[in-house]
N, C-alpha and C positions, 0 to 999 in steps of 0.2 A: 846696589844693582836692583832696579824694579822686578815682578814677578817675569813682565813678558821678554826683557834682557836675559833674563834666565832661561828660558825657556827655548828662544832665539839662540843662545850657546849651546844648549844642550842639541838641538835640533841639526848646528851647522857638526855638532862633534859626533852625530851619526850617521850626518852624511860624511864626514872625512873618514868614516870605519871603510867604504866602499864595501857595504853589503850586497851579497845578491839578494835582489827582490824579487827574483822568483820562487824566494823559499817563503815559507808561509808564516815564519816567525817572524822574518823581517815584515811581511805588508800589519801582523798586527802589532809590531812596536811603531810603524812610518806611521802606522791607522793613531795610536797610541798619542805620537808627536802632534798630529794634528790639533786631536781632542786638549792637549795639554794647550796648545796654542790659542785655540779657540776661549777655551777657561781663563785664562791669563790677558786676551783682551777683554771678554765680560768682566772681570772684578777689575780693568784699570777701570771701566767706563762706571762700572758703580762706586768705584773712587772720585771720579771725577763729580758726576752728580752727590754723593755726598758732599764734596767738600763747595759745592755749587746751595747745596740744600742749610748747609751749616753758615755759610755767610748771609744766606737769606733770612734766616732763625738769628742771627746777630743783629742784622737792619729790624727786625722786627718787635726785640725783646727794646731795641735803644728807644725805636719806638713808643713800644708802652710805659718805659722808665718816663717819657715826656711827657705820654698822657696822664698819667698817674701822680707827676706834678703837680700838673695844669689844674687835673680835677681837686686833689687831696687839698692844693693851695685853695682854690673856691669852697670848699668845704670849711675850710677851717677859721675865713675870714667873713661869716655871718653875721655875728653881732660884737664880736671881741677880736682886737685886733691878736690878742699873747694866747697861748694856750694855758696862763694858769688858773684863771676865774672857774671853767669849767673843762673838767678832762674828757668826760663821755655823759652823752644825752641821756644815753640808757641807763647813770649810776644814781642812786637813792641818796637823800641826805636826811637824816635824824633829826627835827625841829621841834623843842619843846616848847608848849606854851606856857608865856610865864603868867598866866590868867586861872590855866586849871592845872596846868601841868602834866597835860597831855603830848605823848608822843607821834608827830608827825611825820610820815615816811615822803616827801618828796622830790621832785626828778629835776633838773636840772632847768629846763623851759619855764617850770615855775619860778624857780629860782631869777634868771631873768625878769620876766615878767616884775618882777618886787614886791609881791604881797600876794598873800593869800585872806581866808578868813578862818579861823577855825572849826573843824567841823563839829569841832565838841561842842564849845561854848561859842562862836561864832566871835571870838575876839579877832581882829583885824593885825596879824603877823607881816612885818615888813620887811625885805631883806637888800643887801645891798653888797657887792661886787668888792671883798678886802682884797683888792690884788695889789701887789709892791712897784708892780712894773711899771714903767710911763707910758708905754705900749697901746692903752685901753682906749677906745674909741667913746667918746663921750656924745651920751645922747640928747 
């Protein structure tokens, strides 16, 4: 039974009392009836626009699930077709040189790129893509 079905019996089970309404108690319980009446269609209609406002939050979220696809897919097929060559742009890699024996901190784009030079000794460091996959986009 919805709130205003309730409300509606209560309302038909005070007019079957056959009150007089000319006493003062009865006009503020009928006053009473009404206000309950009133209250009971406002929270159907804020039911209703919620569950209006929740299927438009559903098309909306399916939506971003798509875009967020779309986009994450073009992001990730840059120069590697797998993700295992490089996980994140932003993480460091340890490179010693085997010249002086210095420790080099670089980022992943170099890594691509395939060579550096040493900043120490200016020896010429090469690097190259051990991935297992068959995946890899060859350049």
């Amino acid at each position: 039974m919805t709130l205003t079905e309730k409300v509606a019996y209560l309302k038909g089970l005070a007019e079957g009392l056959a009150l007089d309404e000319s006493k003062p108690e009865i006009k503020v319980i009928k006053t009473m009836m009404d206000i309950l009446d009133d209250l009971a269609l406002t929270v159907a209609d804020l039911e209703d626009g919620m569950d209006l406002i929740s299927e438009q939050l559903d098309a909306v979220d399916e939506d971003l699930d798509e875009l967020e696809g779309f986009v994450y897919e073009e992001l990730d097929d840059d120069d590697c077709c797998c993700d295992d060559c490089y996980d994140d742009d932003d993480e460091f890699y340890d490179v010693e040189c085997p010249a002086c024996h210095e420790v080099i901190g670089i980022d992943a784009d170099t890594l691509e790129e395939g060579s550096i030079e040493c900043p120490n000794c200016g020896e010429l460091l090469e690097f190259e893509c051990d991935c297992d996959c068959d995946d890899c986009c060859e350049d």
